[in-house]
N, C-alpha and C positions, 0 to 999 in steps of 0.2 A: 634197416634194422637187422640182427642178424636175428638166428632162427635157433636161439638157447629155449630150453626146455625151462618148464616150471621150476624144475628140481633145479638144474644149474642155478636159477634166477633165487631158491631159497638159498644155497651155499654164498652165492653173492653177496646177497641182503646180510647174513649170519656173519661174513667174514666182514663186512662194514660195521655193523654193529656192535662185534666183539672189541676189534680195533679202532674205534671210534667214541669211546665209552658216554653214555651220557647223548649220545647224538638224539636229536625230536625226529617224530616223525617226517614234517614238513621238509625238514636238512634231507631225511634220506632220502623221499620223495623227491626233490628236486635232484641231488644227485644220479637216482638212478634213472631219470628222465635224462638224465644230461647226457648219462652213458651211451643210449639207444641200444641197450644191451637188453631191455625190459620195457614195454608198455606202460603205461597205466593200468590198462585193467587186467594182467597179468601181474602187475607190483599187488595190487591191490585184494588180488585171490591170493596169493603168494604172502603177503602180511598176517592176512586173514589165520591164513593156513599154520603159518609157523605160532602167533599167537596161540589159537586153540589146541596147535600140537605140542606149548606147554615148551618150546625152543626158543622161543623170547617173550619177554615181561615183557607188560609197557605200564608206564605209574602216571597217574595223569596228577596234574600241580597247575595254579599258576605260578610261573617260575619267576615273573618280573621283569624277563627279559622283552617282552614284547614283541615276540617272534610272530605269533599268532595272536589273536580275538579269543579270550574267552581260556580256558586251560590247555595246556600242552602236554602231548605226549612225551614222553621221554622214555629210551628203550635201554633195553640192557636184554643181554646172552641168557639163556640157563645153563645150569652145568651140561644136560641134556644137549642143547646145540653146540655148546664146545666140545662134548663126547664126536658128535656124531662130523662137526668142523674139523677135529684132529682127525679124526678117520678118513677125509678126503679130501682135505687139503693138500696133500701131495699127490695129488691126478689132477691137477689144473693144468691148462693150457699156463707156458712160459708168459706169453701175454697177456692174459687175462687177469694172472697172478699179479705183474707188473703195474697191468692198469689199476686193479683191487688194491694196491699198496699206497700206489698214489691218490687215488679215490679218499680213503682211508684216515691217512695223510691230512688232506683236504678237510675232512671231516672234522676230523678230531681237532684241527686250527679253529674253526668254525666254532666247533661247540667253544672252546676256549675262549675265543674272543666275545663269544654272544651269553657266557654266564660270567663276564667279566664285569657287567655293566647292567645292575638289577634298578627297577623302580617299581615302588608297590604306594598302593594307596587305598584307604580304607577309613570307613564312620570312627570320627573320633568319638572315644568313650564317653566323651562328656555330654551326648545328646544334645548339642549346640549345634547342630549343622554341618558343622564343620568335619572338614578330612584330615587325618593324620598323611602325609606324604614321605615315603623313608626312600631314599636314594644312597648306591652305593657302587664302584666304581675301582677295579685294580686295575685298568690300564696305564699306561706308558710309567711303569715302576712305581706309582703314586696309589696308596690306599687313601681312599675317599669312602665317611660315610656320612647321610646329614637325616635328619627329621625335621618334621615342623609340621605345621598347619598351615591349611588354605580354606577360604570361605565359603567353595562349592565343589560338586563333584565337576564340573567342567571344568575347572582352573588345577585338581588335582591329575587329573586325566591330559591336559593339556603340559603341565611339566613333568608329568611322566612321558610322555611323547617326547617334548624336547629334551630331558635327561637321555633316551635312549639312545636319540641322536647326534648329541653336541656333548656328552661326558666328559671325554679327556680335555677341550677346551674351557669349557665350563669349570670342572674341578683346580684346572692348572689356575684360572684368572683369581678363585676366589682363594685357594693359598698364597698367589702371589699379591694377591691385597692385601691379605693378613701377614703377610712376612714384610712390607714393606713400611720404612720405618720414617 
C-alpha cells in the first residue's frame, strides 16, 4: 500500500464523489479498498472527516436497488469540497490523476447500471396482509415498470431479490409475450 496522507486520501474520496455523482457509500468503500491507495480505517476517519467538515452530504434512502440491507448512503460534493477540489486538483500526481479518472469512470457506470433497476415493496393500504410490490427497470433501451400484489412479506422480498437479479431477462420475456400475436 502506498503511504498517501489523510489529506491526499480526502482529495481522492472528493474527486470520486464529485465525478461519480450519486455514488453509495458501499460503491466508494469498495473502490477505494480496490485502489490500496487507502485503508479501511483511514477511509473510514477520512469519510468521517469530510462529512462533519460539511465537504460531502450523504442522504440516506432506500433506494430499491438492493445494494445494501436496510437504507443506503448516497453521497454528493458540497460546494465547499468543489471550492477546495478546484483548488488542488491541479498538484496531483500525472498518475494518480489518471487512476482517479478511471476510478471515477468506473463509478459513475456503476451507479448507472445499479439505479437502473429499482424493486421496492411495502404493506398494502388495504390492511389485507398483503404487499404492494413495484418494480422498474431501464436497461438494455427498454423501460419496464410493473406493480401488484403478493400475499406475504417473504414472497415480496423474494421477487424483489429476483427483480434485482434477472431484470433485463425478466422484463424482455414478459414484453415479448405480450407482443406475440
Amino acid at each position: 500500500m502506498s503511504s498517501f496522507t489523510t489529506a491526499d486520501s480526502k482529495i481522492h474520496i472528493l474527486y470520486l464523489v464529485k465525478n461519480a455523482p450519486g455514488v453509495s457509500y458501499q460503491m466508494l468503500l469498495d473502490k477505494c479498498m480496490e485502489s490500496l491507495y487507502i485503508d479501511f480505517f483511514t477511509f473510514c476517519e477520512v469519510y468521517n472527516e469530510l462529512i462533519a467538515g460539511n465537504l460531502m452530504d450523504k442522504t440516506e434512502a432506500d433506494t430499491g436497488t438492493g445494494e445494501v440491507v436496510g437504507t443506503n448512503e448516497t453521497l454528493s460534493i458540497t460546494k465547499g469540497g468543489e471550492a477546495i477540489l478546484e483548488d488542488v486538483e491541479s498538484t496531483l500526481n500525472r498518475q494518480v490523476l489518471a487512476y482517479l479518472k478511471k476510478a471515477a469512470a468506473e463509478l459513475k457506470e456503476a451507479v448507472e447500471d445499479t439505479n437502473s433497476v429499482k424493486a421496492f415493496a411495502e404493506p398494502s393500504k388495504d390492511d389485507d396482509g398483503t404487499y404492494t410490490v413495484s418494480l422498474s427497470s431501464t436497461k438494455g433501451g427498454r423501460d419496464f415498470h410493473a406493480s401488484f400484489k403478493v400475499s406475504s412479506h417473504e414472497m415480496a422480498e423474494a421477487v424483489c431479490r429476483s427483480w434485482r437479479n434477472r431484470s433485463g431477462r425478466i422484463s424482455g420475456v414478459f414484453i415479448d409475450e405480450l407482443l406475440k400475436m
